[in-house]
N, C-alpha and C positions, 0 to 999 in steps of 0.2 A: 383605353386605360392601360391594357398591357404596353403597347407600344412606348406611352408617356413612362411608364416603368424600367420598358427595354432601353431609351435613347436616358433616361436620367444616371442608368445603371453604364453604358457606356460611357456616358461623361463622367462619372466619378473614376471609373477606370484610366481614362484618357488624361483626368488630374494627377493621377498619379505616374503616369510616367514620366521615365526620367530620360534624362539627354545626357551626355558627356560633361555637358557645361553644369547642369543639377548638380554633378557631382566634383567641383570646383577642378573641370580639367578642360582644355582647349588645345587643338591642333594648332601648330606651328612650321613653317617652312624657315630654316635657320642655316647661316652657314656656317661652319664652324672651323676657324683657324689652323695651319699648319703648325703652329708653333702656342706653347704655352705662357703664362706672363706668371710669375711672383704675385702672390696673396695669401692674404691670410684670412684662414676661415675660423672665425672663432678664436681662440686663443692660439691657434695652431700654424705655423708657418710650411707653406705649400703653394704647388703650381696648380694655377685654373687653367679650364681653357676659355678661349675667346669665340664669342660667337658676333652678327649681326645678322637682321633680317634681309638687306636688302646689300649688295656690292657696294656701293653709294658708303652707306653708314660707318660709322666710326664702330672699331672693335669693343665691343663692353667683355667686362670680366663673369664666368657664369660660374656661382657658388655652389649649384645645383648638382647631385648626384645624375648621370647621363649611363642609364642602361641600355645594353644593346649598342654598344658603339664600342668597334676593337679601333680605337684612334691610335694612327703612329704618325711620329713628327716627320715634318715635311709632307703631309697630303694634306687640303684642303678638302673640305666636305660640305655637300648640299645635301640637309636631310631632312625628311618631314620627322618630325616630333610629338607626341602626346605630353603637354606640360598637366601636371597633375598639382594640384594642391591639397595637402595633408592635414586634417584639424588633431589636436588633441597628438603635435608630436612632441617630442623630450624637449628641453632649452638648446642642447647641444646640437642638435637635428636640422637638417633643413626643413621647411613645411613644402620645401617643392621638389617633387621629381621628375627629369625628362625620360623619357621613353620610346627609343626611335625606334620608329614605324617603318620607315623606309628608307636608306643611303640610295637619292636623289642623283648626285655624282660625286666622284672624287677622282681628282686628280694632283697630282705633286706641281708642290708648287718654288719656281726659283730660290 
C-alpha cells in the first residue's frame, strides 16, 4: 500500500513538471542577417533585422525584441535562441521574445 502511495505521489509530481515548451518557449538555431530591412512595427516606422533558419531560405523580417545580441551591420550571425512567448502582454507589445543563448558564429559579410 505504501509503495502504491509512494509511485501515485511521484506521478502527480512528475505531472506537474514543466518543460521550456510548458511554458510557450522553444530553442531555435537562426541566422541572422548583416544588414537591416525597413518596417514597421505597429504604427511605428523602423528597421528589423532579418533572420532564416536554414542558408537555403529566404530572409523573413523578425518584429521580435532580440536580447543578448550586441548586432553590428555588416556581420552575419549564427545563434541558438530561446523564442519565448508572452501571455497577457499590452496591444503595443510583442507576445514574443528572443533570447540568445549562444553566438554559434559570426563573421563579416561582403
Amino acid at each position: 500500500m505504501r509503495s502504491v502511495l509512494l509511485a501515485a505521489a511521484v506521478l502527480s509530481l512528475a505531472a506537474c513538471a514543466t518543460t521550456p515548451s510548458d511554458h510557450g518557449s522553444r530553442s531555435r538555431l537562426l541566422y541572422i542577417a548583416g544588414s537591416k530591412v525597413p518596417c514597421t512595427n505597429g504604427v511605428m516606422k523602423t528597421e528589423c533585422l532579418q533572420y532564416r533558419e536554414t542558408p537555403k531560405d529566404a530572409w523573413q523580417i523578425n518584429y521580435a525584441p532580440v536580447e543578448g545580441l550586441d548586432w553590428k551591420p555588416g556581420n552575419e550571425y549564427l545563434v541558438k535562441i530561446t523564442e519565448v512567448h508572452a501571455k497577457n502582454v499590452p496591444a503595443d507589445a510583442s507576445p514574443v521574445t528572443w533570447h540568445v543563448d549562444k553566438i554559434v558564429e559570426q563573421h563579416p559579410v561582403p
